[in-house]
C-alpha positions in Angstrom: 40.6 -121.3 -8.4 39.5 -125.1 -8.0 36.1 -125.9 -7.5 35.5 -128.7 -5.1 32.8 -131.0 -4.1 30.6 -129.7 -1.3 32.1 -130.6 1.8 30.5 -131.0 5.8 31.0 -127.6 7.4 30.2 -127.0 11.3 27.7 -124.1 11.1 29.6 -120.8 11.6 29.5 -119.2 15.3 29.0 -120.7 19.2 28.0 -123.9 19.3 28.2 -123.9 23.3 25.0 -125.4 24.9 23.5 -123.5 28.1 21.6 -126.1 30.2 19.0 -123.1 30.7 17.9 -123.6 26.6 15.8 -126.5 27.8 14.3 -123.8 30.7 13.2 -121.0 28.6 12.4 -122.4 25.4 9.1 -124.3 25.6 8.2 -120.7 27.5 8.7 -119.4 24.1 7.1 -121.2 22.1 4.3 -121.8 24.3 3.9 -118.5 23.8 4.5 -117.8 20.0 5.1 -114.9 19.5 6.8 -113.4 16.3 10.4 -112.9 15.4 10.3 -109.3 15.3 8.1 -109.1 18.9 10.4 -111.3 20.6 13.5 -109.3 19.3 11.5 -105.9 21.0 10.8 -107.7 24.1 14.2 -108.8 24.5 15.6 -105.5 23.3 13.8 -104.3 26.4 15.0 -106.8 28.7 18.5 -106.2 27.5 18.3 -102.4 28.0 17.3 -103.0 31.9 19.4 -105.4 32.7 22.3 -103.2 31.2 21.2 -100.6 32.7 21.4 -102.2 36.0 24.7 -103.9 35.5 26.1 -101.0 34.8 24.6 -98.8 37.6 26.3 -101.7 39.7 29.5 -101.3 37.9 30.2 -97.4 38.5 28.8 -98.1 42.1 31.7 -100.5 42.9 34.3 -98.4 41.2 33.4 -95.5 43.3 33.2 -97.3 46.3 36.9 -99.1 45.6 38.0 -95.6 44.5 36.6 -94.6 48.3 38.0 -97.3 50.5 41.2 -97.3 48.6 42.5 -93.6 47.4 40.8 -91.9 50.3 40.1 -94.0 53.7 43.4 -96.0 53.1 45.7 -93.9 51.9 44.2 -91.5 54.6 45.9 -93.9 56.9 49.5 -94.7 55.2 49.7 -91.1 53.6 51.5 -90.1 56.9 54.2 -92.1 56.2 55.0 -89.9 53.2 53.7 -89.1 49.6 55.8 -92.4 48.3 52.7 -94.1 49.9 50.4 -93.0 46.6 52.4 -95.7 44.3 50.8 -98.4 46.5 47.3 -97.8 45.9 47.6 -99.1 42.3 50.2 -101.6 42.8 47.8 -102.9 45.3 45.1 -103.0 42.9 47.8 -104.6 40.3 48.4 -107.4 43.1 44.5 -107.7 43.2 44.0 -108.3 39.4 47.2 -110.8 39.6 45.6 -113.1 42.2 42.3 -112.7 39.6 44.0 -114.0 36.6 45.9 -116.4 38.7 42.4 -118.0 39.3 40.6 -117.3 36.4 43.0 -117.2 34.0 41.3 -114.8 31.9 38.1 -113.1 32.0 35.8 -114.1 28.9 35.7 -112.5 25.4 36.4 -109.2 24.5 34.4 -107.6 22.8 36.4 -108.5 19.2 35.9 -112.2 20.1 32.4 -111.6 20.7 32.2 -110.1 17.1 34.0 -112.6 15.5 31.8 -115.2 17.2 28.6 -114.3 16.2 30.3 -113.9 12.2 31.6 -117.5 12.8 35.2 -116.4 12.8 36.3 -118.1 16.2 34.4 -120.3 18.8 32.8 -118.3 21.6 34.5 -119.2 24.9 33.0 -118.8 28.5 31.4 -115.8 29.2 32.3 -114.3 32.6 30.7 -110.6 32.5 30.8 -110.5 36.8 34.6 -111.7 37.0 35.4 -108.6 34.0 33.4 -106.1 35.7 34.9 -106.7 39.3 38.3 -106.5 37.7 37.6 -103.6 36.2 36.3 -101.8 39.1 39.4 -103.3 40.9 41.6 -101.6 38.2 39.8 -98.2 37.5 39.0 -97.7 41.7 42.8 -98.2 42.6 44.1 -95.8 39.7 44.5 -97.4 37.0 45.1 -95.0 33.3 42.1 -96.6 31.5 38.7 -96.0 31.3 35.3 -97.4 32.3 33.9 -97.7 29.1 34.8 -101.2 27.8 33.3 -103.0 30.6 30.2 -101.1 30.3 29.9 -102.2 26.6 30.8 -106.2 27.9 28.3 -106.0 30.8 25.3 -105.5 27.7 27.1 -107.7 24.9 27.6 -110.4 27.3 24.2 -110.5 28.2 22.9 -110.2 25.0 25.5 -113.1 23.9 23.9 -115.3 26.9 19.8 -114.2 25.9 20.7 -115.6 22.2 22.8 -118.4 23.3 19.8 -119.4 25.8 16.8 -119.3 22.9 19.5 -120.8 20.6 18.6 -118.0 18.1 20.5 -117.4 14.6 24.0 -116.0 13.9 22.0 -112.8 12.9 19.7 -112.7 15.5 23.1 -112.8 17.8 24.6 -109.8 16.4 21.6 -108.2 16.4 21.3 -108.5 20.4 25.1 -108.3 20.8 24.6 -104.6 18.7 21.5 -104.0 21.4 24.0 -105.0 24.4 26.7 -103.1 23.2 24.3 -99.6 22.3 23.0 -100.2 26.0 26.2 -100.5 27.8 27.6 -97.2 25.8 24.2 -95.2 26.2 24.4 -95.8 30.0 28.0 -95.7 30.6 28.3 -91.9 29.4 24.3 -90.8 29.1 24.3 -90.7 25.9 22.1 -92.5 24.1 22.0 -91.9 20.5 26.2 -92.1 19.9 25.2 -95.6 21.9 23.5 -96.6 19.5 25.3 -95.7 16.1 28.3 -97.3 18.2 26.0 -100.4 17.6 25.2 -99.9 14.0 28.6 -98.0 13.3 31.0 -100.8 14.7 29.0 -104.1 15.7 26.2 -104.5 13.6 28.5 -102.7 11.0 27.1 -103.0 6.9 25.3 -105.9 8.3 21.9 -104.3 10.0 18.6 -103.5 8.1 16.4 -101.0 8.6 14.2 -103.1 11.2 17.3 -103.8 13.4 17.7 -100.2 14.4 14.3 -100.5 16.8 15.8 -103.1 18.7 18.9 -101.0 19.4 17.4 -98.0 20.2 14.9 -99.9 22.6 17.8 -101.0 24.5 19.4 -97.8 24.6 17.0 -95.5 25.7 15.7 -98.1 28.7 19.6 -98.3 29.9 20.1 -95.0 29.7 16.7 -94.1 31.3 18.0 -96.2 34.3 21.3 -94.7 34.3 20.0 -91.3 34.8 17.4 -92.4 37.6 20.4 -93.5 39.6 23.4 -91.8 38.5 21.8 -88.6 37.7 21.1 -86.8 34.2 24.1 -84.9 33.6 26.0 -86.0 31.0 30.1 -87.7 31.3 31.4 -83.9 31.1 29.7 -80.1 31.4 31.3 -78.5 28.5 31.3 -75.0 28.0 29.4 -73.5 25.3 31.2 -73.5 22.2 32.8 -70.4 21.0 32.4 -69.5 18.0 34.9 -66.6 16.8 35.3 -67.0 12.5 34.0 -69.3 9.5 37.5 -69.0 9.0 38.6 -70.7 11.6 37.8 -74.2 10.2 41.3 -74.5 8.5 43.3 -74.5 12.2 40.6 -77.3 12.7 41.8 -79.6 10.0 45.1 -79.0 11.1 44.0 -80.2 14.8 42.5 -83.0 12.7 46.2 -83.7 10.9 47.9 -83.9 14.3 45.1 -86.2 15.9 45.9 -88.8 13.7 49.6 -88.8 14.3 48.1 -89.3 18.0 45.9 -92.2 17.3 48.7 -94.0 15.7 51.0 -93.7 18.4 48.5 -94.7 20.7 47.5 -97.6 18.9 51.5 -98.5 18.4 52.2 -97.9 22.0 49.3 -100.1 23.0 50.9 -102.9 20.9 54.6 -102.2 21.6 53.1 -102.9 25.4 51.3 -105.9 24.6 55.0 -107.3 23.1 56.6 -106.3 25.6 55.2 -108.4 28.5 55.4 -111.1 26.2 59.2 -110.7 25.6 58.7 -110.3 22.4 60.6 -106.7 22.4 64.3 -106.8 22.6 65.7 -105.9 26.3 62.3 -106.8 27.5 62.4 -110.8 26.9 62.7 -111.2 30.5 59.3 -110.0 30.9 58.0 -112.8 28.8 59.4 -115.4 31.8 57.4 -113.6 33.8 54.4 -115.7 35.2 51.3 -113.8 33.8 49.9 -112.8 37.1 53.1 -110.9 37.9 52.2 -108.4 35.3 49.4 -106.9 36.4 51.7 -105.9 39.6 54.7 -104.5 37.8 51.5 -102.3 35.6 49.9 -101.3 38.9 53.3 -100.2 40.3 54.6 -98.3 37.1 51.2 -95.9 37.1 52.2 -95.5 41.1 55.4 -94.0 40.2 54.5 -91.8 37.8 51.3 -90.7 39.7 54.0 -89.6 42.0 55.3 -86.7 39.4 52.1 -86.6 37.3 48.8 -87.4 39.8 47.0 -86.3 36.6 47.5 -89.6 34.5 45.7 -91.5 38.0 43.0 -93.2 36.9 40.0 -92.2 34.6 41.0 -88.8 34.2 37.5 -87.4 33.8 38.0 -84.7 36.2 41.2 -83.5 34.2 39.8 -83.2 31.3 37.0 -81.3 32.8 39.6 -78.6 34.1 40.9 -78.8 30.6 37.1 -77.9 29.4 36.5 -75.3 31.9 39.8 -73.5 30.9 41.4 -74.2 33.8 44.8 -72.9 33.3 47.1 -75.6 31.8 50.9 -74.6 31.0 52.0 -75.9 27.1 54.7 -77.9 28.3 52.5 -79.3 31.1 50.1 -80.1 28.8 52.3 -81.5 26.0 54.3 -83.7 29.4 50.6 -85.2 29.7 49.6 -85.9 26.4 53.1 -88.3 26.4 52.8 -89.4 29.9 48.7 -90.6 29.6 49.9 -92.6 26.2 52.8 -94.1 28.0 50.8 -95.4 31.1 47.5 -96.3 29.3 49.6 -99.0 27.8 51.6 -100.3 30.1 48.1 -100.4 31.8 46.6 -102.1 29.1 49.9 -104.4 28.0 50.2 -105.5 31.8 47.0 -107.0 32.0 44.8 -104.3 33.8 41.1 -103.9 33.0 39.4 -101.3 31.6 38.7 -99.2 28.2 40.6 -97.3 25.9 38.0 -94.4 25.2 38.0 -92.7 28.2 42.7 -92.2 27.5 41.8 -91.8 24.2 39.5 -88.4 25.3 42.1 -87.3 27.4 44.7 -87.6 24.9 42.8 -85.2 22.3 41.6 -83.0 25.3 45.2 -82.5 26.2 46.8 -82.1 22.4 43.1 -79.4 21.3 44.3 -77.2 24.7 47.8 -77.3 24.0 47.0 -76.4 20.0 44.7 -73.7 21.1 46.9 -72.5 23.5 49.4 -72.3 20.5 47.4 -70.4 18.4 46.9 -67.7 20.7 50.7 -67.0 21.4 50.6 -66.3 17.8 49.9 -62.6 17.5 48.1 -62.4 14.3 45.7 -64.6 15.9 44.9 -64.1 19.2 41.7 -62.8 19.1 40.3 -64.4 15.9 40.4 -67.8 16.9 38.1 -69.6 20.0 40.0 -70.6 23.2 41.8 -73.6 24.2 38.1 -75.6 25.3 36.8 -75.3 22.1 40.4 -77.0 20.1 39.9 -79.5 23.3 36.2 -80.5 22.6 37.1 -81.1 19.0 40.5 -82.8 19.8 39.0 -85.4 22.0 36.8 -86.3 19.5 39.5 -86.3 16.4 41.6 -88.4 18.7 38.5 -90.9 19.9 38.0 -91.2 16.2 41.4 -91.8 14.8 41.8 -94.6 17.9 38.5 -96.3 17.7 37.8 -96.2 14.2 34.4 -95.1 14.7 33.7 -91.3 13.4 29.9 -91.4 13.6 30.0 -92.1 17.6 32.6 -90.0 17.7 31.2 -86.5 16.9 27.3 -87.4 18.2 29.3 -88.1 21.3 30.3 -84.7 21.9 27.4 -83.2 19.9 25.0 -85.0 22.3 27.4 -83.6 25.2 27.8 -80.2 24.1 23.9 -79.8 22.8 25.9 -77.4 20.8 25.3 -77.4 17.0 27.7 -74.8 16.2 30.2 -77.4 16.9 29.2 -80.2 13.9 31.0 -78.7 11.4 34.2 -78.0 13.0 34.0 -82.0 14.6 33.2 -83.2 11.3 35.8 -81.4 9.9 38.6 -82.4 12.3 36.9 -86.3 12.5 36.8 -87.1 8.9 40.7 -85.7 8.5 41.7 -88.0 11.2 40.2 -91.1 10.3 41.3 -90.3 6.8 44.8 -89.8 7.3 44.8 -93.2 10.3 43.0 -94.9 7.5 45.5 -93.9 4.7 48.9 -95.4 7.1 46.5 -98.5 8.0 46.2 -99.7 4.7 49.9 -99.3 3.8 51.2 -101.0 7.0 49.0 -103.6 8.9 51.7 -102.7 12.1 49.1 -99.9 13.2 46.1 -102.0 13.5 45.4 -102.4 16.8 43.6 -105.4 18.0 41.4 -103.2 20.7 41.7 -106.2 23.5 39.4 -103.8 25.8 37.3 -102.2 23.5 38.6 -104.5 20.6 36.1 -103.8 17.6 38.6 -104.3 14.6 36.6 -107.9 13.6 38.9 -107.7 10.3 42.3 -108.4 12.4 40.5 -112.3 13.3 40.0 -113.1 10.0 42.4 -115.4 8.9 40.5 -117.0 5.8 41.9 -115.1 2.4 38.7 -116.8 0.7 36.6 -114.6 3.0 37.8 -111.5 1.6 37.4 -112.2 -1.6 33.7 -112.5 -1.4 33.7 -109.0 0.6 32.7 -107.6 -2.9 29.7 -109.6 -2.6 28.8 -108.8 0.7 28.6 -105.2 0.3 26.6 -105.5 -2.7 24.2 -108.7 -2.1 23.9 -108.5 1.7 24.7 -110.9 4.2 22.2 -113.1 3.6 23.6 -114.2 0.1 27.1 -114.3 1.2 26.0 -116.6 4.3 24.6 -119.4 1.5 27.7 -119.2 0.0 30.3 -120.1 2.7 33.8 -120.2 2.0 37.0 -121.7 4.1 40.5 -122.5 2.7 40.9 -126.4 2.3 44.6 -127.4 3.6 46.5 -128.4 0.0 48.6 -131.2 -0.3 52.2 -130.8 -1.0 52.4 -131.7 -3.9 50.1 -129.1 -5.2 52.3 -125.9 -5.3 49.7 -123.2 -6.7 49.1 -119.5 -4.6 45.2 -119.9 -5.9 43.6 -120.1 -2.9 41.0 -123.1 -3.1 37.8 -122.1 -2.3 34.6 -124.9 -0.7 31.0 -124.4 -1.6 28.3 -125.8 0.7 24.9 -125.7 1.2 24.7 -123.0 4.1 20.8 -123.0 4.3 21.5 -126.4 6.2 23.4 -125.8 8.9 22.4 -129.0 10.9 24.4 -130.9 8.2 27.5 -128.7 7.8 30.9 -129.7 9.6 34.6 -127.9 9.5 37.5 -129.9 8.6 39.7 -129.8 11.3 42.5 -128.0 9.7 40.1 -125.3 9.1 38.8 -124.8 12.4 41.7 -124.6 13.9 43.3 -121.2 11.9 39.9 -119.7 12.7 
C-alpha cells in the first residue's frame, strides 16, 4: 500500500441545493436551539407527516382497489371471467405511461442509504410520483406489498428536512432512520419492530445511544396517527399460539432450515426477473429491446393470467394469509402450488417494473411453506397430537422467511411478537429466525449471486459499495466508530498503466474539512 499526498475530496453524500435552505434556515437559527432539541422536534415533525402520508397512501390503494377490482370489473365481469386479467394489465398500462413520463420514480430506499454514507450522489426525490404508482400497482393487483412505499413516504421526507437545514451526513441518517421507523410503525401498527427496522437496517452499527429517542419519537407519533384513522388492530389477528411440547422446538429449526432455501429462491427469482427484462437471460434478449414502459404491461398482464387459475397470488395477499392464520382449510398441494406461484409472480412483478414491497410476498411465502410443514407433521402418525397446528408453523414461517429475505431478524420476530402479544411464541421465532439468517448468511458469503439488491425495499448498502479501500477500514469502523473512520476517508486513486501492482492505493485527507475536499473524477464516477 502507497501512501499519497492528501488530495481534494468532494465531501461524501448529497450535495443537491433546495432553494427552500435559504427559507427555513435563518428561522433556525433565529431561534437556536440545540442539536439534540432540534433533532426531537424534527423527529416529531417527521412522525406526523409520516403518519399522514401514509394514512393517504392506503386510502388511495383502497379506493383504486374499489373503482378497479369491484365497480369496474362489476361492469366487464359479464363478459366472462377472462375479464379479471385486465384489471392488472390495466394497472400495468398505467405504470407504463408513469415511467414513460418520469422515467423513474426517485431513490430507493438502498440509494437513499448509500447517499447519506457518501456512496452515490442523491438524485431527485419524488415520494408523491412513488406512492401513486404504488397505489396504482397494489389497487389493480399487483403480487407486492405496501410496505416499501410506506418506508419511502418517511425516508423521503426525512432526506428532504436534512437536505433543507443542510445538516450533516449523520444527522441525515439519523432522520432517514426516523423516516424509515415511521413509515414501518404506521404501515403495519407496529411500532417498536418500526423502529429496530431503523436501528437494525438503516442506522445499522452506526447509531448511539441518543439517536434511539429520535426514532422512537417518530414512531410512536406515525403510528398514533395510523391508528386514529385506520383503526388499532394490528396488519393480521393471529390466533393465540399453541403451545403443545418444549419438545417441539426441533420441527421449528427444521421450519427454520427450509425458510432459508425459500429466501434464496426468492431473492434469486427476484434477480433472474430483473435480467430478464433486461435481456440479459438467454431466450429472453428480446425483452431487453423492449422499450421500458412496455414492461410494466407485459408484468400487469402475466399476474392477470395466473390470477385466472390462482386469484390467491392477486395483490397484497393479506387476506390469504389471514385464512392461513385462522386455519382455514388449505390442501398440501394447494398450499405448496402457492408458495411457487406467489414467488414466481412477485418477481415478475417486481422485474417488470411494478411498485411496491417485498415484505408483504415475503410473509405470504413463509405463511404458505409453516401451514404446509404443519400440515405435514400431522399426517405423520407419531405426531399428530404432540405438535401445534398448521397457524402456529405459519406465524413462525412468515417470520423465518421475512428474515432470511430481508436480512433483518430483530424486526423480524418483534414483528410478529408485537402481532401475536404472545410470548410463548419468542423462543420458537428465535429459534426458527436465527437458523434462517444463519444458513442465508452462510450461502451469501460463498456466492455474491444471492445478494439481492432489494430495489423496493433495497437495504443491502454493502451491494453499492464499489471502493475495496472502504472495506478494508470496516475493521476500524466497528471498533473506533464512525466518527474516526469519517476523518480518515479513503477512495481508490485510478493507477497508471505502467504501474501493474493488485495493492490497492489508498488517499488520506483531512475529512474534518469538508468545504475544502473534492473527488477526482475517476472516483466519483465508480461511486
Amino acid at each position: 500500500m502507497r501512501p499519497l499526498h492528501p488530495v481534494d475530496l468532494e465531501s461524501p453524500g448529497p450535495t443537491a441545493q433546495t432553494p427552500d435552505a435559504s427559507l427555513l434556515s435563518p428561522i433556525f437559527h433565529r431561534l437556536h436551539p440545540s442539536p439534540e432539541t432540534l433533532l426531537l422536534i424534527l423527529s416529531l415533525v417527521i412522525g406526523g407527516v409520516t403518519g399522514a402520508g401514509v394514512i393517504t397512501f392506503h386510502y388511495l390503494i383502497h379506493l383504486i382497489h374499489t373503482l378497479m377490482l369491484e365497480d369496474f370489473m362489476g361492469v366487464i365481469s359479464s363478459s366472462g371471467p377472462w375479464t379479471l386479467a385486465c384489471i392488472p394489465t390495466l394497472g400495468g398500462v398505467v405504470i407504463g405511461l408513469m415511467r414513460w413520463r418520469f422515467r423513474d420514480f426517485g431513490p430507493n430506499m438502498s440509494s437513499l442509504i448509500a447517499a447519506t454514507r457518501g456512496l452515490q450522489e442523491l438524485s431527485p426525490l419524488k415520494p408523491i410520483t412513488k406512492m401513486v404508482a404504488a397505489s396504482v400497482s397494489l389497487g389493480t393487483g399487483a403480487s407486492l406489498g405496501p410496505e416499501a412505499p410506506s418506508v419511502e413516504i418517511g425516508a423521503n421526507f426525512g432526506m428532504l428536512l436534512a437536505q433543507v437545514l443542510q445538516l450533516s451526513p449523520e444527522r441525515q441518517r439519523l432522520l432517514l432512520g426516523a423516516g424509515a421507523a415511521a413509515g414501518l410503525s404506521a404501515g403495519f401498527n407496529a411500532p417498536i419492530a418500526g423502529v429496530f427496522f431503523a436501528l437494525e437496517v438503516v442506522l445499522g452499527s452506526t447509531f448511539a445511544t441518543s439517536s434511539v429517542s429520535v426514532v422512537l419519537l417518530a414512531a410512536v407519533v406515525s403510528a398514533l396517527l395510523a391508528q386514529i384513522c385506520l383503526g388499532a388492530q394490528p396488519a393480521f389477528a393471529l390466533p393465540v399460539y399453541d403451545v403443545r411440547s418444549p419438545l417441539e422446538l426441533p420441527f421449528y429449526m427444521g421450519l427454520g432450515l427450509l425458510a432459508s432455501g425459500v429466501s434464496l429462491a426468492y431473492t434469486e427469482a427476484i434477480q433472474l426477473a430483473e435480467r430478464c427484462f433486461h435481456g440479459k437471460v438467454l431466450g429472453f434478449g428480446w425483452l431487453g429491446r423492449v422499450p421500458r414502459p412496455i414492461h410494466p404491461i407485459i408484468g400487469g398482464g402475466c399476474v392477470g393470467l395466473v390470477a385466472l387459475v390462482l386469484p390467491q397470488v392477486l395483490g397484497v395477499g393479506y387476506e390469504t394469509v389471514q385464512a392461513m392464520l385462522q386455519d382455514v382449510e388449505f390442501s398440501l398441494p394447494l398450499l405448496l402450488l402457492l408458495l411457487f406461484v406467489k414467488l414466481a409472480v412477485t418477481a415478475i412483478s417486481l422485474g417488470s417494473g411494478l411498485v411496491g414491497g417485498i415484505f408483504a410476498p415475503a410473509m405470504f411465502l413463509g405463511a404458505s411453506l409453516g401451514s404446509a410443514y404443519g400440515i405435514f407433521l400431522t399426517m405423520v402418525p407419531a405426531l399428530a397430537d404432540r405438535v401445534a397446528g398448521p397457524p402456529a408453523y405459519a406465524m413462525v414461517g412468515m417470520a423465518a422467511v421475512l428474515a432470511g429475505s430481508a436480512r433483518a431478524p430483530l424486526t423480524a420476530i418483534l414483528l410478529m411478537f408485537e402481532l401475536t402479544r404472545d410470548y410463548r411464541i419468542v423462543l420458537p421465532l428465535m429459534a426458527a429466525v436465527g437458523l434462517s439468517v444463519w444458513l442465508v448468511e452462510c450461502v451469501n458469503r460463498r456466492s455474491q449471486a444471492h445478494s439481492l439488491n432489494l430495489q423496493q425495499m433495497g437495504v443491502d448498502v454493502a451491494v453499492n459499495t464499489p471502493i475495496k479501500a472502504r472495506e478494508q477500514l470496516q475493521d476500524w469502523e466497528d471498533a473506533l466508530g464512525d466518527r474516526i473512520v469519517t476523518e480518515l476517508i479513503s477512495c481508490q486513486i485510478p493507477i497508471d498503466e505502467e504501474h501493474h501492482s493488485d495493492e490497492p492505493v489508498l488517499a488520506m485527507a483531512n475529512a474534518h474539512l469538508p468545504e475544502n475536499i473534492k473527488l477526482s473524477p475517476e472516483t466519483k464516477s465508480a461511486v
